[in-house]
C-alpha positions in Angstrom: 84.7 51.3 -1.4 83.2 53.3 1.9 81.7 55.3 -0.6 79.6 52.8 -1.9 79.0 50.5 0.9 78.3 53.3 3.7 76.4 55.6 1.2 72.9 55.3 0.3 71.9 55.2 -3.4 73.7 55.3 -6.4 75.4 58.4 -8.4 74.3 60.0 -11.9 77.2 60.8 -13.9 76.8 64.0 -17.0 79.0 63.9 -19.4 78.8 67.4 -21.7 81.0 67.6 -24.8 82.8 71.5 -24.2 82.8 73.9 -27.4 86.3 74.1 -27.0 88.5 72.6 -30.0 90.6 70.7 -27.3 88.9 67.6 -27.6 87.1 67.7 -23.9 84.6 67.1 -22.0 83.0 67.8 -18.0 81.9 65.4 -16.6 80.1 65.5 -13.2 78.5 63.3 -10.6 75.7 63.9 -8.4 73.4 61.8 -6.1 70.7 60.3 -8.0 67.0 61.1 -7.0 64.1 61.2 -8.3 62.6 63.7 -6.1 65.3 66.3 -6.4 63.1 68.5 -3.4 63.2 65.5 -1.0 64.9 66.3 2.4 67.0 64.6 3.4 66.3 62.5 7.2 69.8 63.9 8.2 69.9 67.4 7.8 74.1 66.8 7.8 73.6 64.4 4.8 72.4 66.4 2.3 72.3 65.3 -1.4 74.8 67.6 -2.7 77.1 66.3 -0.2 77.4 62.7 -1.6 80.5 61.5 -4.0 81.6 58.4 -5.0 84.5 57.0 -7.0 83.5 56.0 -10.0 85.2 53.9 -12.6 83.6 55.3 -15.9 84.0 53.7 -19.1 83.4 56.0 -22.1 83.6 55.2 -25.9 83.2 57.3 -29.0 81.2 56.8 -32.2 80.0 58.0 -35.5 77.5 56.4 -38.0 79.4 53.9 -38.6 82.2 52.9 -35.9 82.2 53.1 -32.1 85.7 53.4 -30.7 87.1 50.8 -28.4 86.4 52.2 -24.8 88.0 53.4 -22.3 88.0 53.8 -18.7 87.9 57.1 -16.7 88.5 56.8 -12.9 85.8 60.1 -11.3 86.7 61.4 -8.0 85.5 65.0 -8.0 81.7 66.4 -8.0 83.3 67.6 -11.2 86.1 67.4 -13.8 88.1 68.2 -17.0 88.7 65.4 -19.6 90.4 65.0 -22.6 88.8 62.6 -25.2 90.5 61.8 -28.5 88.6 61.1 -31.8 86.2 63.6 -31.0 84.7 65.7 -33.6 81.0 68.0 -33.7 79.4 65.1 -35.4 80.6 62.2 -33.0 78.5 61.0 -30.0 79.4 59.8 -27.1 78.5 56.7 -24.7 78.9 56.4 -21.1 78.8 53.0 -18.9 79.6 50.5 -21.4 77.3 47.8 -21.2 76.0 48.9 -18.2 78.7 47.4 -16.2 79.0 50.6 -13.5 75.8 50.9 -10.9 75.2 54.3 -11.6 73.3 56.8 -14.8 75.2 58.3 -17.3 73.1 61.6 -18.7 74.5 64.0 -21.8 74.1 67.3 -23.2 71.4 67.2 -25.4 73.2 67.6 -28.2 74.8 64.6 -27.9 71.3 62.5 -26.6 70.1 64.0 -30.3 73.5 62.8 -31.8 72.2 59.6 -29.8 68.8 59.5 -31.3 70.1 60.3 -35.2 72.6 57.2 -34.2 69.7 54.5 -33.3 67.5 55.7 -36.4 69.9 55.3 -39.3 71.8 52.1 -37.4 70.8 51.0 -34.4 73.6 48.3 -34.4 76.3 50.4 -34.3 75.4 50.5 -31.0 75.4 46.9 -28.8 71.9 45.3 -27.9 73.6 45.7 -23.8 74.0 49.9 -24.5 70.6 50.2 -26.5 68.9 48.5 -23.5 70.8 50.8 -20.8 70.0 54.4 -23.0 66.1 53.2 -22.9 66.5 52.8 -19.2 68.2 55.8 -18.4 67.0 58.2 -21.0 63.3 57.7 -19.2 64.7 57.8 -15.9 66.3 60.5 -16.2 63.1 62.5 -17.8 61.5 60.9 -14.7 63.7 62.4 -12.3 63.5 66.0 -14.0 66.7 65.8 -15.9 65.8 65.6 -19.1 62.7 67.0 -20.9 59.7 64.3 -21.5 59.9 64.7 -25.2 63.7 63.6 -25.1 62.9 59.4 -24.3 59.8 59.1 -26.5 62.3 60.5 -29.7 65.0 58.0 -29.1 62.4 54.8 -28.8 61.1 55.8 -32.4 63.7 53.7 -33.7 62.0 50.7 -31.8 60.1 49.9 -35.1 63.5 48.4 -36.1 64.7 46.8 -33.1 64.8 43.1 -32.9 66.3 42.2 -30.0 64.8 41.3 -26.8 66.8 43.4 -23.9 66.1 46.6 -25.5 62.5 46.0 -25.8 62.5 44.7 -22.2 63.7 48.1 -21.0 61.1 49.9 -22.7 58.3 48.4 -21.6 59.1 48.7 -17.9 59.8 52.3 -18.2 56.5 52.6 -20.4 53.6 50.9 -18.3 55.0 53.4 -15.9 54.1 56.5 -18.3 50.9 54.4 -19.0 50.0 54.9 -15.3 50.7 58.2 -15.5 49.0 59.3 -18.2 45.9 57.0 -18.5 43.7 59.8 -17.2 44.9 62.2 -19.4 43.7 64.1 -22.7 47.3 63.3 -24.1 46.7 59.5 -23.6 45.2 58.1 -26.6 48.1 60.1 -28.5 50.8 58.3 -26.4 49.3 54.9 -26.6 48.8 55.5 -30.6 52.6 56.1 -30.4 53.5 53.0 -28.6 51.6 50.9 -31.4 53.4 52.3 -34.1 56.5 51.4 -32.4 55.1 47.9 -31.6 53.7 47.0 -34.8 55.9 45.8 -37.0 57.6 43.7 -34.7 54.1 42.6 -33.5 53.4 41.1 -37.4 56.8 39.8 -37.7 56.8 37.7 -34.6 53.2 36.5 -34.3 52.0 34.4 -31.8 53.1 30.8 -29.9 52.1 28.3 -32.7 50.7 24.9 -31.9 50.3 21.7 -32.9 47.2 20.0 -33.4 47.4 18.0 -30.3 48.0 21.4 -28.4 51.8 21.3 -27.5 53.5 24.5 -28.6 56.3 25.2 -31.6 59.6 25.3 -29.8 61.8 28.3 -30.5 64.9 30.7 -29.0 64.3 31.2 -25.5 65.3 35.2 -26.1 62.7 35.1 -29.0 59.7 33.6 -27.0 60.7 36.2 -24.5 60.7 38.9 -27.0 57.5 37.5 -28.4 55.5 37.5 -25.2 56.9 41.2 -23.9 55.5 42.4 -27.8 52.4 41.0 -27.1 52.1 41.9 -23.3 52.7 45.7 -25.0 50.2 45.1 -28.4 47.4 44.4 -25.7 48.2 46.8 -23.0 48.1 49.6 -25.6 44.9 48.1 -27.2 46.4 46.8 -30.8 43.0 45.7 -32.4 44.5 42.3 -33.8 46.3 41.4 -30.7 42.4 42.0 -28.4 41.1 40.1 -31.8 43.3 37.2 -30.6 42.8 37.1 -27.1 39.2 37.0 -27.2 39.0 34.3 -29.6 41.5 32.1 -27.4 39.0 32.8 -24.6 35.9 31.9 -26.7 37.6 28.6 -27.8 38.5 27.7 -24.3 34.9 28.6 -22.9 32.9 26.7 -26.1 35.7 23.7 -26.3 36.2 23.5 -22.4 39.8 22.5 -23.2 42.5 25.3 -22.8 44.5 25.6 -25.9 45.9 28.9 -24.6 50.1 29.1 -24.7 50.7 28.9 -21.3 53.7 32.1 -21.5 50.8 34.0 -22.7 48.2 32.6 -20.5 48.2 35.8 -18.3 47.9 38.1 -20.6 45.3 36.7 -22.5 43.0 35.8 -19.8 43.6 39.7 -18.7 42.6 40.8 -21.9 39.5 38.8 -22.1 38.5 39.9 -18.6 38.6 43.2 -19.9 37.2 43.4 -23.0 34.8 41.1 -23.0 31.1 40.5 -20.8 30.3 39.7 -17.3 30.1 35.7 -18.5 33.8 35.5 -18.6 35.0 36.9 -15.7 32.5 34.4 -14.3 33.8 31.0 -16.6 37.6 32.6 -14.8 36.1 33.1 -11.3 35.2 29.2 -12.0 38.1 28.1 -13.0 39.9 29.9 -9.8 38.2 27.6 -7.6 38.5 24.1 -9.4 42.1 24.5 -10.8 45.3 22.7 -8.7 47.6 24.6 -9.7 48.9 26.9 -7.9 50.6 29.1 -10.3 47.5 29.1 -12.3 45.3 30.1 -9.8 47.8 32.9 -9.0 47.5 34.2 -12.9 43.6 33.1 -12.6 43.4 35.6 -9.8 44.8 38.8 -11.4 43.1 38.4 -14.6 40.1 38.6 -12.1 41.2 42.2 -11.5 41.2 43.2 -15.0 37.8 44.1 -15.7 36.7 46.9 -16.5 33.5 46.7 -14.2 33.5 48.5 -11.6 30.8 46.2 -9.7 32.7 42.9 -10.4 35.9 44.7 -9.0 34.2 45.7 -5.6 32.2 42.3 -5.7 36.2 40.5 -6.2 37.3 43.1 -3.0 34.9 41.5 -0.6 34.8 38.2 -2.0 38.8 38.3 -1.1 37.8 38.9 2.8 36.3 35.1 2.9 39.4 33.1 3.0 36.9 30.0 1.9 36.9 31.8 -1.6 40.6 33.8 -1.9 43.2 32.1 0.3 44.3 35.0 3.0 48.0 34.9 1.1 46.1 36.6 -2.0 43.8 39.2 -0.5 47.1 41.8 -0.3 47.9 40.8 -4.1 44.0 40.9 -4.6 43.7 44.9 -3.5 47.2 46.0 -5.3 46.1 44.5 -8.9 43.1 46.6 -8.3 44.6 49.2 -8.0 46.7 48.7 -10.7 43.5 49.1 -13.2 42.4 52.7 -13.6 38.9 51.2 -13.5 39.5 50.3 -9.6 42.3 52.7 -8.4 40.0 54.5 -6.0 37.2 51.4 -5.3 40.4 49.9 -3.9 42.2 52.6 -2.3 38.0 53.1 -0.8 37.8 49.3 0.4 41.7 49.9 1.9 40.0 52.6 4.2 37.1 50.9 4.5 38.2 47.9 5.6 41.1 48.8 7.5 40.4 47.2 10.7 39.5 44.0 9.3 42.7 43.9 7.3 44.9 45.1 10.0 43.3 42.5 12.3 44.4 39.6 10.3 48.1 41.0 9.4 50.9 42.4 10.3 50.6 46.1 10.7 53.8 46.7 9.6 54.4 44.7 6.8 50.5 45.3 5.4 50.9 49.0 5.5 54.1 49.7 3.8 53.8 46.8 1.2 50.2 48.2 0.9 51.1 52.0 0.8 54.4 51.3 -1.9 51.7 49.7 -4.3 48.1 51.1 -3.4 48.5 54.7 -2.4 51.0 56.2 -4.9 48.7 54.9 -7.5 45.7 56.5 -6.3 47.2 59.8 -6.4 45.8 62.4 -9.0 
């Protein structure tokens, strides 16, 4: 248990299928980083030199059937295992369910094996596993492991997935990409992507339906969820219907003055209005900031504040946030790191963090401001 408690992070585990006709495979565990340069602050502690004991559970499967699974005890940086049932067609799947705090990675062969898997039956494999391959597959590409083009082939099957973890783990993994990419030539071919994924799932599910007096249609909690993270993607990636509905929500809230907006979509919608529509709106929101109650709904209020796509409203909302008559001093941090979030105020923010550092650093702690600041502002300034 040292292992784990004393050490710091967590392992990768690979697990390659050997040409060999004896049924085996090596698998291998190494410290998981996603720097794989990074020195390490003990020069005794280097990465290579961390191992853990790991109990692996492994399973095998075909295109119809996965076996039932079974568990592997990993001591070694590496080792030799035999696996029954295996044959060149047959994939196989590491961390069942993701019960084991560590990633499992493959030879490619067997992430294509993976990919062929989830496009002609996705069930085969459980909703738990589906969710945990989306999550590791990107991570993985992240961290240098895998090539990029390996992760955006096995979420094509998305178009048929219906359940809500998997899509969860996707769009976590891909509003980081969207960072990444956003200032790039490649980016209007990756967000295309994305929407093909989304859309089908995006007409099937629609959005919150309400009654006449305003109350909203009950239904599954992991359906609303699903619903609202489909959405959160459709507009993120600019899905023409999905901005279509958002801005007339907005418009029938301004002309009505009565907010018939589902509130587990509030945020995005009011985000999606800031941005796409004119300097009016972000003022009927700045408005509504200052005479709503509410305190979660000033918080949501506030962020959709940061979505424009006007450079002078973001600076004007950067020094506004200094007067803790207008922005309540709790909110200017969260103020300057939703910023920064938009590509339209990376560097107007990471400009008024420089800027204004004496101010800031005046009226908080030094230590807390600058690393929650420099986690959230400074890596996304970068490039």
């Amino acid at each position: 248990m040292d292992r784990w408690t004393l050490q710091m992070g967590f392992p990768v585990v690979t697990i390659i299928k050997n040409d060999s006709l004896d049924d085996s495979v090596t698998i291998s565990q190494e410290h998981f980083i996603f720097d794989v340069d990074a020195k390490p602050r003990d020069p005794e502690r280097s990465n290579s030199s961390y191992q853990w004991h790991i109990p692996l559970t492994i399973a095998v499967g075909n295109s119809s059937h996965i076996s039932t699974e079974l568990t592997i005890w990993i001591s070694n940086r590496s080792e030799l295992h035999r696996i029954n049932q295996m044959d060149e067609d047959s994939w196989l799947l590491g961390n069942i369910n993701q019960t084991g705090y560590f990633r499992v990675n493959y030879d490619l062969r067997n992430w294509r094996l993976l990919i062929e898997q989830l496009m002609s039956n996705h069930e085969v494999i459980s909703v738990g596993n589906r969710a945990g391959l989306i999550d590791d597959v990107f991570n993985l590409a992240r961290a240098g492991y895998l090539p990029q083009n390996i992760p955006l082939e096995l979420i094509r099957y998305l178009s048929q997935e219906k359940e809500f973890l998997p899509w969860h783990a996707a769009s976590r993994v891909l509003y980081h990409l969207d960072k990444l990419l956003d200032r790039t030539e490649e980016y209007n071919l990756f967000s295309d992507y994305i929407l093909k994924q989304v859309a089908s799932i995006y007409h099937m599910l629609g959005w919150p339906t309400a009654f006449s007096n305003g109350s909203v249609v009950q239904v599954a909690y992991q359906t609303e969820e699903l619903r609202r993270e489909v959405i959160m993607l459709a507009c993120s990636f600019g899905h023409k219907h999905c901005h279509q509905q958002a801005i007339s929500l907005i418009s029938d809230w301004i002309s009505s003055n009565k907010n018939r907006i589902p509130p587990n979509v509030r945020d995005i919608v009011y985000c999606t209005g800031v941005s796409l529509m004119d300097e009016d709106v972000w003022e009927f929101i700045w408005m509504k900031f200052h005479s709503s109650t509410a305190i979660s709904e000033k918080k949501v209020l506030l962020e959709a504040l940061t979505c424009s796509d006007n450079a002078f409203l973001l600076n004007r909302l950067l020094n506004l946030s200094l007067s803790s008559d207008l922005v309540p001093n709790q909110d200017v941090i969260d103020v300057i790191i939703h910023v920064a979030r938009n590509p339209h105020g990376r560097h107007l923010a990471w400009k008024y963090f420089r800027d204004k550092w004496d101010i800031l650093n005046s009226r908080y702690f030094l230590d807390y401001f600058y690393h929650y600041c420099s986690l959230h502002l400074l890596n996304k300034t970068e490039g």
